[in-house]
N, C-alpha and C positions, 0 to 999 in steps of 0.2 A: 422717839416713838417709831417702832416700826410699822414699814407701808402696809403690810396686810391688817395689824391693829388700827390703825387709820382706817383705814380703805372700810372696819365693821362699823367704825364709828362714827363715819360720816356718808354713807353709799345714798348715794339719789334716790338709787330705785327704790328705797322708802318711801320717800314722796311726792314721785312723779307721776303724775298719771296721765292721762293721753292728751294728744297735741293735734292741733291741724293736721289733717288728709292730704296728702297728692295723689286719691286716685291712683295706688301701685296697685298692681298685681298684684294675688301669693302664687307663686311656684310651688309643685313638693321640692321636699329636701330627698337632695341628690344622696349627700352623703347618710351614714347610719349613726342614729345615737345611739351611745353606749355602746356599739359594735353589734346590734340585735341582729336575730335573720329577718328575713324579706317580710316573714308573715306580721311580725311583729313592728313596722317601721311604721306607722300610724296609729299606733295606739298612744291612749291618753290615762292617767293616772290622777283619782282625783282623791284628794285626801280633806277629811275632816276632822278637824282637833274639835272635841268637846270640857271648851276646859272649866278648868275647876276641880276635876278629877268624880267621875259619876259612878252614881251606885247602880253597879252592875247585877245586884240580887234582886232590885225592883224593876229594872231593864229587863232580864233574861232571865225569869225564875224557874229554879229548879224545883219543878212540885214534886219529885220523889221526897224533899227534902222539906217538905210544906211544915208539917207538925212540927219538926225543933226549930224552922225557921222563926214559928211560933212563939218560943222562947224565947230569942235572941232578938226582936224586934216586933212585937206584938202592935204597939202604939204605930208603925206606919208600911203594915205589912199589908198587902194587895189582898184582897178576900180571894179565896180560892176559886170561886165559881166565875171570877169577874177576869181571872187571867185568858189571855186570848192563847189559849195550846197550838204548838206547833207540834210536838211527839208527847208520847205518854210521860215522857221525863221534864219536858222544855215546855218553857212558853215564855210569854212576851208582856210588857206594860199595857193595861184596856185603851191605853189611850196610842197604840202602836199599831192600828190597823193597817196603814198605807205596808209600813216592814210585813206585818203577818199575809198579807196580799199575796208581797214580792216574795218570800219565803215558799208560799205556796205555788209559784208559779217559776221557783227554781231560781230566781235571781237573788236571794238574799243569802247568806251562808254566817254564822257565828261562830268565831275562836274562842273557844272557854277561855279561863283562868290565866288570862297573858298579863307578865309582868317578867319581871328581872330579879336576882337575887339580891338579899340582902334590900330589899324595898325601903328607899328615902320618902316620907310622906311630906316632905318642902315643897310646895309647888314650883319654885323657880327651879332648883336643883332636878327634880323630878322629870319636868318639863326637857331642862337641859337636856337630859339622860337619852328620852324617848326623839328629840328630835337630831341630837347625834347619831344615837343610836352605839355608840363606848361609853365605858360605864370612867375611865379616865377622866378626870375635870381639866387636863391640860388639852384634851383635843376638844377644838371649838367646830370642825368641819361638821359639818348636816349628810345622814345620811342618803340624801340622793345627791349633795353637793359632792361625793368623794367620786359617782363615776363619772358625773359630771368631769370633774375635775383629769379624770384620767383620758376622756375626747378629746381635752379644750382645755390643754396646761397652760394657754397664755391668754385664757381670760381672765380679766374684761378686755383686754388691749386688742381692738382690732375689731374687735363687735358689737354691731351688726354688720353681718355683709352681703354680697352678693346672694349665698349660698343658704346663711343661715339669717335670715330676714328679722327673723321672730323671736319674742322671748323664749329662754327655754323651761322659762317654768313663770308661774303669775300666782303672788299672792293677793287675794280677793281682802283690800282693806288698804289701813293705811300704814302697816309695818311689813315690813320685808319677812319671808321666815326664817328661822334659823336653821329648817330643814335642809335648804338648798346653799347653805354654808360653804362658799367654797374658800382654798387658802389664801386667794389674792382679790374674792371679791363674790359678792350674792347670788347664785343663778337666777335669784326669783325678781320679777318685777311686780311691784305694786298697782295694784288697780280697784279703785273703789267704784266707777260707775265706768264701764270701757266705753259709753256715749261720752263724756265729758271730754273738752277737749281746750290744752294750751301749751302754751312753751316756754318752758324753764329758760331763763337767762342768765349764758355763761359771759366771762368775764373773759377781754380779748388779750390777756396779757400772757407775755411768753414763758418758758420756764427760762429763769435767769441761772438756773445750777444750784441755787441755793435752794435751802427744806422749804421752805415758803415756796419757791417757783416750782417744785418738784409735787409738791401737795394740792399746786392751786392748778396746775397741768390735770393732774389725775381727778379733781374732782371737775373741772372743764368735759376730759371725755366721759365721766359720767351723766354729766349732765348731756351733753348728746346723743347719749346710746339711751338716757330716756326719752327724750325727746324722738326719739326714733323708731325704739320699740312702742311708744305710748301712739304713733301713727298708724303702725303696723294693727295692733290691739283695735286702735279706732273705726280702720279700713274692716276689719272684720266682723264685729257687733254690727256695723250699718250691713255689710254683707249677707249676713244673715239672719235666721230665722229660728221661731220657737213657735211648735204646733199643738202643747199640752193647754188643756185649758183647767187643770189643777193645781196649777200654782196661785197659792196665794198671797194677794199682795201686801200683806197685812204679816207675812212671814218673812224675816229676813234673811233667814238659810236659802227659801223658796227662791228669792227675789236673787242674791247671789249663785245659786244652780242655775237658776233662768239666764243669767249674762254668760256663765260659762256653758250653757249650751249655744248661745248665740255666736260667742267665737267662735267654738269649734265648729258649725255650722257653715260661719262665715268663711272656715278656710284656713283659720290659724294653727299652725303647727307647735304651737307652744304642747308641750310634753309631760308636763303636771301644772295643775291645779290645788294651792291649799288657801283652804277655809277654815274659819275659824266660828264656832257657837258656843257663847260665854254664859254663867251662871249657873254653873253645876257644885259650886262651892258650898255644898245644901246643910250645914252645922244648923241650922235650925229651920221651922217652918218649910220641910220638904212638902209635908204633907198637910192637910186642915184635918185639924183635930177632930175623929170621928169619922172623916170622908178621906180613906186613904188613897182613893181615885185622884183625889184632886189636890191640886198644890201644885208649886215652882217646879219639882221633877215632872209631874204629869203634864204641865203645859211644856218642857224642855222636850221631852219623849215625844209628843203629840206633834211641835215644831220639826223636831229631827224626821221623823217617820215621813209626815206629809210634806215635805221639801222634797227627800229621796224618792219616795212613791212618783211626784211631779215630774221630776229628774229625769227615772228611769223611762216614763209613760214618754215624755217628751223624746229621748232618741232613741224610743221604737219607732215614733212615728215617723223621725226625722233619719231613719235608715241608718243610724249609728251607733244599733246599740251595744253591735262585737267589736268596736273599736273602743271604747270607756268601760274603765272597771274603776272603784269608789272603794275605800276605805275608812273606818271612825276610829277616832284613837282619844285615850284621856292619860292624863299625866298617872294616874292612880283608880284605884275604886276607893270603896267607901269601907270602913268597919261593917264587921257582921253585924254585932249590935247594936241596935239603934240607941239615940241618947234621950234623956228627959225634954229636949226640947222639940220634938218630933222631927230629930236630924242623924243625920249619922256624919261619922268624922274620917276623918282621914285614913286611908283602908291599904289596901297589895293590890291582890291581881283583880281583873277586873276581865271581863268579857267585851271583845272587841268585833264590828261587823264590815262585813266584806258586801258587797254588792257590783252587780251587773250580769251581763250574760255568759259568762265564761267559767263560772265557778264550778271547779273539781268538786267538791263535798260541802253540804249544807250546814254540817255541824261537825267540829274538829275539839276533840277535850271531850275528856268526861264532866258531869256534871260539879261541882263544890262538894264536898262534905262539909255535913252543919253538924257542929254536937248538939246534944241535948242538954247540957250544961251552959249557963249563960254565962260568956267568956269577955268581959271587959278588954277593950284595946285589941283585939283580936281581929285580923286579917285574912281575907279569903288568898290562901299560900297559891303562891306562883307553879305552872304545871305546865306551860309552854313560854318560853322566851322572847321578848316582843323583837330580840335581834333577829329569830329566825321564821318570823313572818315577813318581816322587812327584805331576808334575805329570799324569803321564796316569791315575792311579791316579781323581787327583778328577776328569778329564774326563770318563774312562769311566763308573769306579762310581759317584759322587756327580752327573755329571753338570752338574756346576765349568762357570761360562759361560770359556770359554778367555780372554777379554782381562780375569776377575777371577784369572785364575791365572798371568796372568801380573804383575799387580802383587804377586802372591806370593813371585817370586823375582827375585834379583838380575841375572842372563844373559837371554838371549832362549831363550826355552825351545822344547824338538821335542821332539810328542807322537809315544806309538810306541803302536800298537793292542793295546793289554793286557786289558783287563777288561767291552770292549763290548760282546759277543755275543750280553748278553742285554736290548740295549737295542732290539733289533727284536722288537718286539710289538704288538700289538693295541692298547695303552691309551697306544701313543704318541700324540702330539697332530700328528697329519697328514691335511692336508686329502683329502677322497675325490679331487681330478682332481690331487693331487701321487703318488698313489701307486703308483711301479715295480715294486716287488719287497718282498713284507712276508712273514715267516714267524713262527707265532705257533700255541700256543705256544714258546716258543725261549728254554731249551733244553726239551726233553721227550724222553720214556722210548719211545713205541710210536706217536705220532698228531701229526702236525703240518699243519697249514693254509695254504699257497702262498694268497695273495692275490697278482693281479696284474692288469694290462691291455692287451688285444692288438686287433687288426686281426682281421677273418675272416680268421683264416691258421691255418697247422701250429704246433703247440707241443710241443718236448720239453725233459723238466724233468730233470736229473740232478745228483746227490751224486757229487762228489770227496773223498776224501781230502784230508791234507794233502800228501802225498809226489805229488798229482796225479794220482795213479791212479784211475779212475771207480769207483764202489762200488756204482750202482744206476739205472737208469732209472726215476725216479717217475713219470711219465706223457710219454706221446706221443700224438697224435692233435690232430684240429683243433678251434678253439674260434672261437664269433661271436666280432663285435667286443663291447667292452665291459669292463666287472672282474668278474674270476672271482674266487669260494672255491673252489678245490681242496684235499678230503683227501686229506692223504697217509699211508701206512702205512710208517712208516719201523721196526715194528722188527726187521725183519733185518738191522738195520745195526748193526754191531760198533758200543760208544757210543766217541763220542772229537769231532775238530773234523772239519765239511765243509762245504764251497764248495757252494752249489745253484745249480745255471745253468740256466738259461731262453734256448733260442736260439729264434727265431721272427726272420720276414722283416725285419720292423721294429723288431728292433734284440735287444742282447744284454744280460740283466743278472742279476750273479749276488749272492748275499749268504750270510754264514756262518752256519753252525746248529751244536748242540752236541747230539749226541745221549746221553742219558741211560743210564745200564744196568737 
């Protein structure tokens, strides 16, 4: 057996979870993960698998498409009037108000029809696909384990250290992910309650040279690097704090959002987060017969929404809400049509959400196309690629140099603007005579600062909307030549995403801001 086939089949950090305290400090980390710039070396990535594979048409429905959706699922189709609309085209599950909230106030953003070609509807295989992220079944690596992998070629050997204390990623449960797959061993460490606290016992014997002494070595330093990480994770949950009084504790997504604001609160540098929310496998009884409000999707949707709503409330208050950005993801959707057992089966593409405060665009994809013809076994078709959300996820928020992400994946990847908006700042590294148009802080609550540079000429500065519609003239009047600070008072501005334009004689240049509530 080779060590890295070992090393999947038996790693600790599945079932380690915290241990006694010593009272350490957390340090920042000196060095940069993934090689990101400055602005990006605190941010946090938090990922939610909804698995079972969900139906994305009673998730995110497209009411242009309301009448043949009629057709093709009448028995468990959302009454029209009861859908909570985000645009004339979009809207959301009644039971999805916390997401409709956070949409409205600019933190929420939905990717249409993501999937992958040629769509396997096996949950395991499926699964595999999306947390690799290669469609190959001989690469077993996890797509954040591969830049993982490219930092930190000779982990696990040698960590924790000095430098890098913490895990570098925590799956929330009691299985490791397959996301953080790396070739010689897990980036993620497991944790189901980060107050729990004990200590795995390794076995003091040597490695004698032989595969037995060489196996019982390697899982020995596994067991101490949980042990150690499971300290580290401990020291930080008691560290910290949670100020949201919307979580509920009777919700388990909630109650895991809650521990992982608590670390990061407390101070821990771990650099993703994945979560897991089970029973979306809805082949029958999605809905109650006659009440398509209600049923196992409607409490699933209702569960997801108000965790996230909780989540996001929580580090606003706790002044952390441009460091954490949140993604959902499912193995699959669901078939267009529904079946005789008020279920639907196993489906393609599926509409996936983005949250927190940095989001470039609210809505990315066009809507599905539904026939009018009621099409058996039929799949809402793939129309963006779940590789290359993955891949703009690290361009934006990690700030991934684009030709290392793209030796990450197997296709030629297109990045689509997800998660940038809060990479126009002040502590970017741009030289004084490069700079057009800089908004900073970005996103912010009541005061933002236009930095720009103009000709003796007329300047006026305005906020669009996303739907295009102008929301505010921030300044008009003439300016010398030279680069200005302009303050601006932006907060009469409903919070959500806006275009700021700057039209003056010599030339036109605009860039997006995220205003805050």
């Amino acid at each position: 057996m080779k060590r890295r086939h070992f090393v999947r089949n038996v790693s600790l950090a599945g079932v380690a979870t915290p241990f006694m305290l010593n009272e350490m400090k957390l340090q920042a980390i000196d060095k940069k993960l993934f090689g990101y710039a400055k602005v990006a070396e605190d941010r946090v990535l938090v990922i939610i698998r909804l698995n079972g594979g969900n139906d994305g048409l009673n998730t995110v429905i497209p009411r242009d498409q309301y009448s043949n959706l009629s057709v093709q699922r009448s028995n468990i189709l959302i009454p029209e009037a009861q859908v909570l609309p985000l645009t004339t085209q979009v809207g959301l599950h009644p039971s999805m108000t916390g997401m409709k909230n956070l949409y409205d106030n600019g933190r929420l953003s939905i990717i249409q029809n993501v999937g992958y070609p040629e769509q396997n509807r096996s949950h395991f295989r499926s699964m595999d696909i999306w947390t690799s992220g290669m469609m190959d079944p001989a690469n077993t690596t996890g797509w954040i384990g591969r830049p993982f992998d490219n930092a930190y070629p000779n982990f696990p050997d040698a960590y924790p250290n000095l430098t890098y204390k913490d895990p570098f990623a925590i799956t929330m449960g009691y299985q490791i992910s397959a996301t953080c797959q790396g070739v010689m061993g897990n980036f993620s460490h497991s944790v189901q309650n980060p107050f729990d606290t004990f200590s795995l016992q390794a076995s003091a014997a040597l490695n004698d040279g032989t595969y037995y002494g060489s196996n019982m070595e390697f899982i020995t330093t596994m067991i101490g690097q949980a042990n150690a990480y499971g300290n580290q994770v401990n020291a930080a949950a008691n560290a910290g704090t949670t100020l949201s009084t919307m979580y509920d504790p009777n919700n388990s997504l909630a109650t895991q959002l809650k521990y992982v604001a608590q670390m990061i609160s407390g101070g821990l540098e771990t650099k993703v987060y994945v979560l897991d929310l089970g029973g979306f496998d809805t082949h029958d009884q999605q809905v109650v017969n006659g009440f398509t409000t209600t049923g196992n999707h409607a409490d699933l949707m209702k569960k997801l929404s108000d965790a996230i709503a909780a989540f996001q409330d929580d580090l606003q208050l706790l002044g952390l809400s441009s460091r954490v950005a949140g993604m959902t993801f499912s193995e699959f959707g669901r078939q267009v049509a529904s079946n005789a057992s008020f279920g639907t089966d196993h489906g393609d593409a599926a509409p996936l959400f983005l949250f927190g405060s940095c989001l470039n665009a609210q809505i990315i994809g066009p809507n599905p196309t539904i026939s009018n013809v009621l099409q058996n076994q039929a799949g809402v078709p793939m129309q963006i690629d779940f590789r290359d959300v993955y891949a703009s996820i690290l361009k934006d928020w990690f700030v991934v140099d684009p030709v290392e992400i793209q030796t990450l994946f197997e296709h030629t990847v297109t990045f689509y603007p997800v998660l940038g908006a809060c990479n126009l700042g002040i502590e970017e590294n741009v030289a004084d005579d490069e700079v057009k148009l800089l908004l900073y802080p970005n996103p912010s609550a009541n005061q933002t600062t236009v930095r720009l540079e103009t000709l003796n000429e007329w300047v006026k500065i305005e906020a669009y909307d996303m739907t295009g519609s102008r929301s505010a003239v921030l300044f008009d009047g003439n300016l010398e030549a030279g680069k200005h600070d302009i303050p601006m008072d932006i907060s009469d501005l409903n919070p959500g995403q806006y275009l700021i334009r700057v039209t003056k004689k010599s030339g036109l240049n605009e860039a997006r801001f995220t205003k805050l509530r």
